[in-house]
PALOTOR-714629 format. One record per residue (C-alpha): z negated, x, y negated. Coordinates in steps of 0.001 Angstrom, whole numbers, padded with zeros to 6 digits, always signed. Each point is the difference from the previous one (the first is absolute). Example, Ala and Ser with C-alpha at 12.3 -4.5 7.8 and 13.67 -1.06 7.14 Angstrom:
residues 2
-007800+012300+004500 +000660+001370-003440 
end
This chain:
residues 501
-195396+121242-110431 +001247+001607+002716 -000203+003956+000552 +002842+002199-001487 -001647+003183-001486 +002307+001401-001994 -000650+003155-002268 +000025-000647-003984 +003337-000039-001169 +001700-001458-003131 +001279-003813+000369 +003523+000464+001377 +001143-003562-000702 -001036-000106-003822 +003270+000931-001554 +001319-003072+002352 -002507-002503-001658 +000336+001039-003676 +003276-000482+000504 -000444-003849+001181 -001433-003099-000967 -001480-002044+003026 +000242-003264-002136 +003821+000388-000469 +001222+002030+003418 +000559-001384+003056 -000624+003780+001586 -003532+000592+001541 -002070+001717-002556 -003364+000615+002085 -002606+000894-002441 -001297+003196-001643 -003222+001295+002324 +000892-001805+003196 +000307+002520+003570 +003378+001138+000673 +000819-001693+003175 +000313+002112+003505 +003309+000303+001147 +002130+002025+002921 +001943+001982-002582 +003426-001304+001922 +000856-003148-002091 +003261+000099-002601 +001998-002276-001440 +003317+000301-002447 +000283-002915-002481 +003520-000879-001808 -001454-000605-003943 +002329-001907-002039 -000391+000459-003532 +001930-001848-002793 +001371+001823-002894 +001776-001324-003121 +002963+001888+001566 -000479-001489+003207 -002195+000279+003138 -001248+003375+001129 -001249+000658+003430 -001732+002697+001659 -001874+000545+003185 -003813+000605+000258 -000979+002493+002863 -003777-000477+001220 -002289+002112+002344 -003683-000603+001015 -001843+002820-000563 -003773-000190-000525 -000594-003439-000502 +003256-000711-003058 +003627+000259+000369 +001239+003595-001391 +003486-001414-001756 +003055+001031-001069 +002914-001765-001806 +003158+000674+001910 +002531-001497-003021 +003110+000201+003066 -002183-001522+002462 -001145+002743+002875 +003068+001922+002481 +000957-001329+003233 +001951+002277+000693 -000469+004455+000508 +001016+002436-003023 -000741-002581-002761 -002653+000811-002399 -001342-002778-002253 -001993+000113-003376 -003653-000562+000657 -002126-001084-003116 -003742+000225+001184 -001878-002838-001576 -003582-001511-000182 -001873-000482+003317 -000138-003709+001148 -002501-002268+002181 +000413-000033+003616 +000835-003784+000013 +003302+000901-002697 +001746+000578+003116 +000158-003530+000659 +000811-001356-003317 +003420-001515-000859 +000462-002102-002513 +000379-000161-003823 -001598+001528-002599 -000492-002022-003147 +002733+001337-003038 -001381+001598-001941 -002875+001790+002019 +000661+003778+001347 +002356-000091+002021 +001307-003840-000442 +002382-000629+002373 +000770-000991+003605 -001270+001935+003220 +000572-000368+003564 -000964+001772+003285 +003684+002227+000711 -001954+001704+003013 -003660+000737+001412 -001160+001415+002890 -002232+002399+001559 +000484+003927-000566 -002046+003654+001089 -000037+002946-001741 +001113+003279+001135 -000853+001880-003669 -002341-001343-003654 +000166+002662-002577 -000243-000384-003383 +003613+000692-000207 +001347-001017+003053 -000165-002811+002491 +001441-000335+003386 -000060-003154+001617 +001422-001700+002910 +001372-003486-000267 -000424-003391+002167 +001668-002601-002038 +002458-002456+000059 +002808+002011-002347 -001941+003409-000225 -000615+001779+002880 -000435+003388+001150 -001141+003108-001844 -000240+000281-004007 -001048+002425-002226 -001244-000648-003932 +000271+002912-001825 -000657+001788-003685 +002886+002043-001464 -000690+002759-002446 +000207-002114-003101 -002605-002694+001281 +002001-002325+000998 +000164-001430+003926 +002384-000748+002176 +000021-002240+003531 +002032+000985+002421 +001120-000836+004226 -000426+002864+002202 +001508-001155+002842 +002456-002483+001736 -000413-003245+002145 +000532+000571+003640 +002608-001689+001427 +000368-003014+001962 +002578+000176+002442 +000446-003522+002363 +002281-001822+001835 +000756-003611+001065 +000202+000943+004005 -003255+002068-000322 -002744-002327+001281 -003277-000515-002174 -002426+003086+000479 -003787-000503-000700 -000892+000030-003471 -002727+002430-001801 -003379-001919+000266 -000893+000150-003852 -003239-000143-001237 -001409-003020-001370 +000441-000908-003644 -003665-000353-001676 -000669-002793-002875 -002154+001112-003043 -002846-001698-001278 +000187-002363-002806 +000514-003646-001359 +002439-002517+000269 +003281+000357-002168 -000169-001633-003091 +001526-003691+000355 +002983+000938-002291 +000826+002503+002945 -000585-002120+002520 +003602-000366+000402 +000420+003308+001167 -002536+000389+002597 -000484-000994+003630 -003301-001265+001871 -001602+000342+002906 -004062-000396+001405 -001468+003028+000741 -000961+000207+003572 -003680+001452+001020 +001578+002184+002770 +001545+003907+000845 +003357+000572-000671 +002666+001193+001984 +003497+000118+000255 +001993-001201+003114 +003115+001597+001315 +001791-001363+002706 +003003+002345+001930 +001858-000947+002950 -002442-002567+000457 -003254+001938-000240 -002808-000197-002120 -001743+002935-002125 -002752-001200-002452 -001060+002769-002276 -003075+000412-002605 +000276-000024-003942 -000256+003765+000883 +002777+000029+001991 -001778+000242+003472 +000670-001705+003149 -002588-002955+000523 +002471-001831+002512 -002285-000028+003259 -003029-001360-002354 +001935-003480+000271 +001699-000799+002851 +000361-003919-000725 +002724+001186-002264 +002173+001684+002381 +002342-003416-000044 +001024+000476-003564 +003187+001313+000961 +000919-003414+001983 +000121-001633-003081 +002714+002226-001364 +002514-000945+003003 +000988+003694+000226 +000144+001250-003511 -001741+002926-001462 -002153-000154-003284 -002745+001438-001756 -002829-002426-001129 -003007+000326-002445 -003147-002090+000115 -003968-000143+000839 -001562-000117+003256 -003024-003107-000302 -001898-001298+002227 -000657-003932-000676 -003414-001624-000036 -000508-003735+001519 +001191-001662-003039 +003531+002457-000149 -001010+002129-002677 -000129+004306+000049 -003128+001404+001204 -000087+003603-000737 -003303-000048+001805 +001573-001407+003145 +002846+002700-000403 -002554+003321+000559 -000750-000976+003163 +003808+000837+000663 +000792+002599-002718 -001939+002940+001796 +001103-001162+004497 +002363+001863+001309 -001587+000476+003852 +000267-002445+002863 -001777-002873-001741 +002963-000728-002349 +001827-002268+002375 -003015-002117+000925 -000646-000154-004233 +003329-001010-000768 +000133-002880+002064 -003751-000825-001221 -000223+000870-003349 +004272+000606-000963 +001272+000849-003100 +003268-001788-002181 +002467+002264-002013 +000865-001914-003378 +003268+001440-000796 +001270+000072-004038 +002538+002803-000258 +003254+000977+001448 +000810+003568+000139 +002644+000629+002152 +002487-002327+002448 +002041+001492+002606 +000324+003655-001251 +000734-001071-003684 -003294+000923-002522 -000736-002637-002703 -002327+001860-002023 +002235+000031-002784 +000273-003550+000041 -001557-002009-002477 -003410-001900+001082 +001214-003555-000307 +003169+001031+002227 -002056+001317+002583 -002230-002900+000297 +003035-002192+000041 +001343+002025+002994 -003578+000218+001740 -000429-003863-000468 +003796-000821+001302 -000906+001590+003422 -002818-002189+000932 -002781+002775+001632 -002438-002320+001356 -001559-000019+003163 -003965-000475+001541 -001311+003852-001344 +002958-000132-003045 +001142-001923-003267 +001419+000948-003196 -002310-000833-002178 +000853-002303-003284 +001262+001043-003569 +000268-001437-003009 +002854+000301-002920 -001288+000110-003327 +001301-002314-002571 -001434+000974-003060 -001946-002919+000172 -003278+002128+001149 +000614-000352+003924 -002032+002796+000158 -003232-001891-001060 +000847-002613+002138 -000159+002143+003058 -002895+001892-001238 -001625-003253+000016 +001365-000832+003624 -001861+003221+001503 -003178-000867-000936 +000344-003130+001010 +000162+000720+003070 -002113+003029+000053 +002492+002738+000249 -000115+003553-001694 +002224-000313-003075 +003824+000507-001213 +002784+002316-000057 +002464-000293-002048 +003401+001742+000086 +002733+000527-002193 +002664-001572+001001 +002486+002415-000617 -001847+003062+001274 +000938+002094+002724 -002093+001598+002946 -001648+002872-001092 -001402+001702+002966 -003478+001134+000523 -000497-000755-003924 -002650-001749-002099 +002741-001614-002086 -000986-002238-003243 +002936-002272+001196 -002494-000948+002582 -003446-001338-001146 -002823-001222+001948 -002214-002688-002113 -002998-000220+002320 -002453-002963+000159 -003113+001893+000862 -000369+004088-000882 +000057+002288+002960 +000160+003534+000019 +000613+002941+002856 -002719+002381+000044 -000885+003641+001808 -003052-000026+002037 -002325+003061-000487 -003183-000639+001876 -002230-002617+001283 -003601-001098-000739 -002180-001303+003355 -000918-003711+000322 -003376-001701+000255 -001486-003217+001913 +002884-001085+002093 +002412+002804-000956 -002789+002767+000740 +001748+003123+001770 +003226-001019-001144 +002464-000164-003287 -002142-001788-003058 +003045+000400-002432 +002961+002410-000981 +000016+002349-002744 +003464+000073-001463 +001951+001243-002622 +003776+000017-001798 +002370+003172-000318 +000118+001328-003672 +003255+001650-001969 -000939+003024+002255 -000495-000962+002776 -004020-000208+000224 -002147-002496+001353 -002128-001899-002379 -002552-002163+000951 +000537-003562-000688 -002683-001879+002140 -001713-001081+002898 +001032-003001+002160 -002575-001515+002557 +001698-003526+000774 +002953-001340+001214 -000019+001858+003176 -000644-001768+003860 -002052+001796+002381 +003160+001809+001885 +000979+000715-003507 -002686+002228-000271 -000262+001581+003586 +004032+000698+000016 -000507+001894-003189 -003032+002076+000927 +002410+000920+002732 +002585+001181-002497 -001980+002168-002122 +000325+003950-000099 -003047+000966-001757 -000539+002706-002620 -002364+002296-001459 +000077-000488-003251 +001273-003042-002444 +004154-000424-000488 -000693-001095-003247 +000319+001364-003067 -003063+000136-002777 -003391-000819+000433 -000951-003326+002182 -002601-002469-001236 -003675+001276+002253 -000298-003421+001154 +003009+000728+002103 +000041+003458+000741 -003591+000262+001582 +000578-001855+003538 +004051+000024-000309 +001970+001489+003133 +003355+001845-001630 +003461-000503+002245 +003194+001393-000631 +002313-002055-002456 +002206-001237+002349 -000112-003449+000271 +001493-002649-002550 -001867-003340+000067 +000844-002978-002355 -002822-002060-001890 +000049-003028-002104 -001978+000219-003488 -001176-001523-002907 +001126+002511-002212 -000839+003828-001871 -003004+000657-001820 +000145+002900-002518 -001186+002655+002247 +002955-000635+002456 -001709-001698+002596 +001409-003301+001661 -001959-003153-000475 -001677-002114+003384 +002855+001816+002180 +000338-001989+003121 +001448+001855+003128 +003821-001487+000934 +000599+002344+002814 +001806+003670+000843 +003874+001235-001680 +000981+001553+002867 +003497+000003-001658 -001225+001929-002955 -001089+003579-000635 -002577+001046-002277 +002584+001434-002419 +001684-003417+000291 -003265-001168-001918 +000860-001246-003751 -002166-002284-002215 +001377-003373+000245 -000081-000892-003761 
end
């Protein structure tokens, strides 16, 4: 399984399961003994719970907050203030599995909490304060933004309240468009396809084997900049023309970077040897060996943001513009209609030997620089980002060089553990740029005690290099199965590193 040490600690989600049957309710009930999964601690979500009563329908609102691998919740029975100087009743409740904050749907009468729920707003949020008896967190949602604070009143009770105001927005019609705030991309979660009753509700799309990056074009000028927000624009000079097909507008575009192999598929392989130039070769490589930006989002057009927008609008207004050019297309999408559309194109990708699936709710907004559950990647073939720690020597051909890469995976707190060693997968310049890259180290980066077989002719390096590998899977002492070598992250940091469940 993979690695998440975790001290001994009572099961935080059994009050949620004796509460449920998983034969009767149509909410996730993951089962007693199974690893809480890792998380960012920066997911919530507020769901509107209709309940029927023989005196009519009740309602209330459910307030959920990651926090260690469950959502800490709260029943808000007046739904949570959007506005300063209103305190709401806060009922703390059970904790709840991670992948509750997706769920909306209906819960069989009868069953706890029979009734109707939907997703009233979700969103990413970071805390300022965690206390037993008082929270402070800061909003990024669709209808709650901004600073909150839960807190517990003398008697026991808790109250949720807004802290402060919205800034204002002050335009005018004669003022011409000024550049909008890059955001950072939205990230998809792990996980399968919707369930074909929900198909209905979802969006599709193949997952491309690339980097991603988010295009914004001003007064005619292109800046590309990294899933961590820095500028990679001179890396890829082919796509300096993307503003030609916008005849003069301004927007803000998300997609991957690929580069194609000879029969027009992604190969992430082909992409390192572009990922890492930046000196006087990259004009020469980008007429050689050029890349293609596959745009599938629309952020922003001419000054006005559309992150608020649902998805399915702002595909429709990315497809009615047309982007297409030799380095540029707006990649295809797929409306589900609850006829399982989603299998279909599951079944489409690997066909034709590409990476996998997201799938998007339809009515979702853009939730920047979040892993949102409205987003969920449904890969074909398991990959996971790892931290490389050190380096064992080669023999026969690979004699005075790299043999293979010790590697590990962040846990809850921040430590390396050791998941591995990966020896193929890599080309010859693979392994001579990264004995180039390496700042070595005394001693080992990572935590515990290392297997001897590994330790006894290993060379340690400072943990600051993210690689990606594809695997067969985890055995039970949370090591990956026949890793093979994909290539360098160069767009991720090793606190970026998650397991990929």
């Amino acid at each position: 399984m993979p690695p998440r040490p975790r001290g001994p600690r009572a099961d935080p989600l059994a009050e949620y399961r004796a509460k449920r049957d998983p034969g009767r309710t149509a909410e996730p009930v993951p089962p007693a003994g199974q690893p809480l999964p890792a998380g960012n601690d920066d997911t919530f979500v507020v769901q509107e719970h209709h309940t029927p009563r023989r005196t009519g329908e009740r309602v209330h609102w459910d307030l959920r907050l990651e926090r260690a691998g469950v959502l800490k919740s709260w029943a808000v029975p007046k739904g949570p203030p959007t506005d300063t100087g209103i305190n709401r009743l806060a009922v703390p409740t059970e904790d709840h599995p991670l992948d509750y904050a997706s769920f909306a749907g209906t819960i069989t009468a009868g069953e706890y909490g029979g009734g109707q729920v939907s997703i009233w707003d979700a969103g990413r949020y970071a805390t300022e304060k965690w206390v037993d008896d008082h929270i402070t967190v800061v909003f990024d949602g669709a209808r709650l933004t901004g600073r909150y604070v839960l807190f517990r009143l003398a008697d026991g009770t808790w109250n949720v309240r807004k802290l402060d105001a919205a800034p204002p927005v002050e335009t005018t019609s004669d003022q011409p468009a000024e550049p909008v705030a890059v955001p950072l991309p939205m990230l998809a979660t792990p996980g399968p396809l919707p369930p074909a009753e929900e198909d209905g509700d979802w969006g599709y799309e193949f997952k491309w084997d690339g980097v991603r990056a988010v295009a914004a074009v001003h007064d005619g000028v292109l800046a590309l900049s990294s899933r961590k927000g820095t500028d990679i624009t001179v890396r890829y000079p082919e796509l300096g023309r993307l503003p030609e097909v916008l005849t003069a507008h301004d927007a803000v575009l998300d997609g991957e970077i690929v580069a194609m192999d000879d029969a027009g598929r992604p190969d992430f392989g082909a992409l390192q040897n572009r990922m890492h130039r930046t000196g006087p070769e990259v004009p020469r490589m980008a007429a050689d060996e050029p890349v293609t930006f596959l745009v599938f989002d629309l952020l922003a057009w001419d000054g006005e943001p559309l992150l608020r927008l649902p998805y399915a609008d702002r595909r429709d207004r990315l497809d009615a513009l047309g982007v297409a050019g030799h380095r540029w297309v707006s990649t295809p999408w797929f409306r589900g209609t609850g006829g399982g559309v989603g299998a279909d194109v599951q079944a489409a990708s690997l066909e034709n030997g590409l990476e996998g699936v997201v799938a998007k709710r339809l009515a979702g907004p853009y939730r920047p620089g979040m892993r949102s559950p409205e987003w969920r990647k449904v890969k074909n073939f398991r990959t996971q980002s790892v931290v490389v720690g050190g380096w064992r020597p080669g023999q026969g051909r690979r004699a005075g060089g790299i043999g293979s890469l010790l590697f590990g995976v962040p846990d809850d707190e921040g430590r390396l553990i050791y998941a591995g060693h990966v020896g193929t997968g890599f080309s010859d310049q693979d392994l001579r740029d990264l004995l180039r890259m390496f700042t070595p180290r005394p001693t080992s980066p990572f935590h515990g005690t290392l297997p001897r077989e590994v330790t006894r002719d290993a060379h340690w390096i400072e943990p600051d290099l993210v690689g990606e590998v594809e695997f067969a899977g985890w055995t039970s002492e949370g090591r990956l199965r026949h890793p093979v070598w994909r290539g360098l992250r160069d767009d991720l940091e090793p606190d970026d590193v998650v397991v990929e469940s």
